[in-house]
N, C-alpha and C positions, 0 to 999 in steps of 0.2 A: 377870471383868474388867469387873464393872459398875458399882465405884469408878470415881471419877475420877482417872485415871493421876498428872494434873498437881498434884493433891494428895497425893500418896503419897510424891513425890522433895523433900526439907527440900531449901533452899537452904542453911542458916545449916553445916553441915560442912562444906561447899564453901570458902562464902568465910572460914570464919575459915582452911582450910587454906590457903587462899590469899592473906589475908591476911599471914600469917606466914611462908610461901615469902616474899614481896616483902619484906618486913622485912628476913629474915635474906638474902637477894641482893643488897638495896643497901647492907647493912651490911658483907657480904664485898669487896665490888665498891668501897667506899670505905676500908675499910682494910686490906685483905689484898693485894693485886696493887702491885707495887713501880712497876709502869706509871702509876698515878694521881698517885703526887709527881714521875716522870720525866717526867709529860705536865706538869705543871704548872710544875717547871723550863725545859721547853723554850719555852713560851709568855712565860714570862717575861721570858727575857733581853735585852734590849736589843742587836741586833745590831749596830749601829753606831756606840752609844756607850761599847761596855765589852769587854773580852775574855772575856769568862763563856763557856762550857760548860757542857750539861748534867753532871752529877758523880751519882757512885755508880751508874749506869747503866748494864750492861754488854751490854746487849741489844742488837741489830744494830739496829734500830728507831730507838735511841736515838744508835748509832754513826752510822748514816744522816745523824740529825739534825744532828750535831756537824759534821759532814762538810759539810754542804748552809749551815749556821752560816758554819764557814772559807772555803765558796767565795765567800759573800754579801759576807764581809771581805776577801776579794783581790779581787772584783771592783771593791770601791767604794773600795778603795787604789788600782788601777790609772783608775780613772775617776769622781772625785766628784758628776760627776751622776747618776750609778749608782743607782737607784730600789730602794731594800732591799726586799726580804720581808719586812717585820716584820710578826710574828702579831698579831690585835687581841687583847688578851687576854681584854678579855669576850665576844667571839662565841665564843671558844676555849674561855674556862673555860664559857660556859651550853652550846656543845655537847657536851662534855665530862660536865656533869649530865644533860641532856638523854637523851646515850644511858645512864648509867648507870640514871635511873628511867626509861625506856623497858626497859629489858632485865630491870629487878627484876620489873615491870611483867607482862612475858613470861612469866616463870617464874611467876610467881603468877597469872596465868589459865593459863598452861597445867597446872599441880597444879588449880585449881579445875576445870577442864575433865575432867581423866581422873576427879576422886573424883566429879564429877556423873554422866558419863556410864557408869561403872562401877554407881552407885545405880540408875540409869533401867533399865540393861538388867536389872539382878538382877530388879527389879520385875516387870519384862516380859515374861521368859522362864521357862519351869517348869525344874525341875530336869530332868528330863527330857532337855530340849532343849539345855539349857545349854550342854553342853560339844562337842557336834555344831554349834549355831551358832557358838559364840566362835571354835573351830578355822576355820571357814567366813570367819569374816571378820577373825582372825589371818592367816590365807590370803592373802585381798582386800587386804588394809592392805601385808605385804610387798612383793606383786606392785606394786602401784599404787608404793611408796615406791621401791623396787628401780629401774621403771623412771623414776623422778626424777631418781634421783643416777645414771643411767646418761644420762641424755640431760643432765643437767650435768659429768657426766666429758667429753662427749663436744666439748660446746660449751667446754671449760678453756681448752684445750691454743693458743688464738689469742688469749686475752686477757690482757694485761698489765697486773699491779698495782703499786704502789707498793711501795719499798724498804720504808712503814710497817704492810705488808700486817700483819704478824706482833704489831702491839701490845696487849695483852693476851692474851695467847697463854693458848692453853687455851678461850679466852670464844666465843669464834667457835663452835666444834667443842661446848660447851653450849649456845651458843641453836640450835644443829641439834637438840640430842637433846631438849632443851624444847619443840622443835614438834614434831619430829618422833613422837616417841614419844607424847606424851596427841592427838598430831593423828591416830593410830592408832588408841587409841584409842577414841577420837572418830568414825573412818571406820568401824572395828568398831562400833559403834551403832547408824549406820545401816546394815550387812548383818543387824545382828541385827531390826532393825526390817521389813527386806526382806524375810527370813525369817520373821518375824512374820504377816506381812500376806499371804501367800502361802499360812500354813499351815493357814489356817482359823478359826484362836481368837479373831480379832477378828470375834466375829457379833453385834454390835448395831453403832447408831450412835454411842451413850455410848462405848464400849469405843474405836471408829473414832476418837471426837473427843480422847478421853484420848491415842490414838498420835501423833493429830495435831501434840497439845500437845507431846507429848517428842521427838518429828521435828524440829519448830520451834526449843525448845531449845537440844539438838544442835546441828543447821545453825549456830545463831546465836554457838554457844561457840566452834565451828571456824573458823566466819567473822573471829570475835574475835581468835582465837588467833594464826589466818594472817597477819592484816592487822597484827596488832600485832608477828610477826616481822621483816613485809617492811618497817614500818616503823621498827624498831629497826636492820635491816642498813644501809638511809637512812643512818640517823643517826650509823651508828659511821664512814660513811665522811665522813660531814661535818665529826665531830671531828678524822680524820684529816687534810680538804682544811687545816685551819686551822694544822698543822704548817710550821715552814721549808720550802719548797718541795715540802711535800703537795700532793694531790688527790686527788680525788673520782673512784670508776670511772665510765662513761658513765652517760647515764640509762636508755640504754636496758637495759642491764644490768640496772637496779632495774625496769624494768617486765618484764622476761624472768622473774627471780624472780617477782614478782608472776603473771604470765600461769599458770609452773607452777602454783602454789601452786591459783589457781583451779581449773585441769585437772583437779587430783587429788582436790580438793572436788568439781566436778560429777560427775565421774566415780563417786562412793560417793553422790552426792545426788539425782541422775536417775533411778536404777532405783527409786530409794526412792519417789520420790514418782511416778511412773509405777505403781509398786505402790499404792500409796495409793488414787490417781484411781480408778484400776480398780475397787478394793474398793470406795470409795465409792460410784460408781456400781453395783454390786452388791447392796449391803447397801440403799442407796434403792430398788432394784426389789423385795426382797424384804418390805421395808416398805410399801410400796404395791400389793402383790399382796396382803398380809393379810387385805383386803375382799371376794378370790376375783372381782375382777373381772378380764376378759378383758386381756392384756397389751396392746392394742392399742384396748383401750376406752378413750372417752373419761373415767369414771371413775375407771380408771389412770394417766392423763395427768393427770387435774388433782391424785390425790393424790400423783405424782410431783413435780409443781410445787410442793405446797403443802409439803411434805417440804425441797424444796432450798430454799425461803424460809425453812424454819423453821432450817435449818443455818445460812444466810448470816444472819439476825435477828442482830444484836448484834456480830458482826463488824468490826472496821476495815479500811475499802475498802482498806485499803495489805495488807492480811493475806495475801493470795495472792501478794504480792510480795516478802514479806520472808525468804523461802529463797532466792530467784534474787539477791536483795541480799546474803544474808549470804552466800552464793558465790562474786560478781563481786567482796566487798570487799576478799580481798587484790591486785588487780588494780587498781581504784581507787583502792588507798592508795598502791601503788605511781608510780600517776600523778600522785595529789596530793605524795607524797614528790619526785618531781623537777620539779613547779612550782615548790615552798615552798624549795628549796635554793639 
């Protein structure tokens, strides 16, 4: 392991995979789903000046719609200063775009996320170990996700959504399996990294600085991943709020999602790099002992210090931050998602 890790893993299979996920997602998502011309009829109609209905639309969603339509016109029959719901239709049609490239969006970092972190770990692990770590953190990734949709089973059952909960049906129940599964993953990465760093085979510095890099990564893809689901669920209910007498579920809802999200990121991201520190500081005493001087001599000391400056040399002072960032970001996005609403 005395390449450099961070050169070993190509970028470019990643993203043209992912590339082409998001292609073909916005391309489904714009002419496949019967929802996109039903949303688009419903925004349009003129409530007050015309007797339109939505048409060809047989979805509750859309029944909903027609329904909430006819009450908008008895009320303003029975009272003409009757203040209509009329949808804007461009904040409706750009929310409407909005989540559908948010969501292509999704899907293609989450496919780039599992073929990257699938490259990193092969790189990583010996054959050997392989199939002993992956189980290990196939293991961790269940447990962890299990107990997610158990503590969102749990919080369900007192919150109430919208008659328009159900539109695009199917899409919902895909941007779960889009994070959920390359955010696995992604969480297996890092056990296998955990595991790594535990087992002894990372014994130089190079080797340490190479795990470093693909630690970094990782965190950074998952962070990615998360923040841009919590920020696509945001958006699908905004499109929704812009419906005949839609809304939008609380905010704080969108920050609950977000808080999970976090949890289950720090939770696979903590022991890792607790593992890491450790080593590091390890692998520096044994580097600085090479001279046979006394562990507690001052010749020890200063080649210990000169060791952790030669580490930190070159570095950006943000560098030791930007795992606790990419962890807190679906958390943050989820706050900045109900400022911006």
């Amino acid at each position: 392991m005395t390449r450099s890790l961070s050169r070993q893993v190509g970028y470019v299979p990643a993203v043209a995979v992912g590339f082409v996920v998001t292609l073909a997602a916005a391309a489904l998502l714009w002419e496949g789903p019967d929802d996109t011309a039903c949303y688009e009829q419903a925004i349009s109609i003129d409530i007050a000046a015309s007797d339109a209905l939505v048409e060809g639309c047989d979805s509750e969603v859309f029944t909903a719609v027609n329904e909430a339509i006819a009450a908008e016109r008895t009320a303003l029959g029975s009272d003409p200063d009757h203040e209509v719901d009329q949808p804007d239709f461009t904040a409706a049609r750009s929310a409407q775009l909005t989540w559908i490239v948010l969501l292509s969006m999704t899907v293609g970092v989450a496919a780039a996320t599992a073929v990257m972190t699938v490259r990193m770990a092969e790189r990583l692990v010996g054959v050997r170990q392989r199939w002993r770590t992956w189980l290990l953190g196939i293991g961790a990734a269940v447990a962890a996700i299990g107990t997610a949709l158990g503590i969102l089973w749990v919080l369900s059952p007192g919150i109430e959504f919208t008659p328009y909960d159900a539109i695009y049906p199917g899409y919902t129940q895909a941007l779960v399996l889009a994070t959920l599964l390359p955010g696995s993953v992604a969480i297996v990465g890092l056990v296998v990294l955990c595991e790594l760093l535990g087992s002894g085979r990372v014994d130089d510095l190079g080797s340490l600085l190479g795990v470093q890099a693909v630690l970094n990564r990782i965190t950074g893809l998952l962070g990615a991943l998360l923040s841009l689901a919590v920020i696509t669920t945001g958006a699908r209910w905004q499109m929704i709020s812009h419906l005949p007498n839609g809304a939008a579920v609380p905010s704080t809802l969108v920050i609950l999602y977000g808080g999970l999200f976090t949890a289950l990121a720090a939770a696979a991201y903590l022991p890792t790099q607790r593992r890491f520190a450790e080593r590091r500081e390890q692998l520096i005493d044994v580097e600085a002992g090479r001279s046979g001087a006394d562990r507690y001599s001052d010749e020890f000391l200063r080649r210990r210090k000169l060791i952790r400056d030669d580490l930190e040399a070159g570095r950006s002072p943000f560098a030791s931050f930007l795992g606790s960032l990419s962890i807190l970001a679906p958390l943050v996005s989820a706050a900045v998602s109900t400022l911006v609403a």
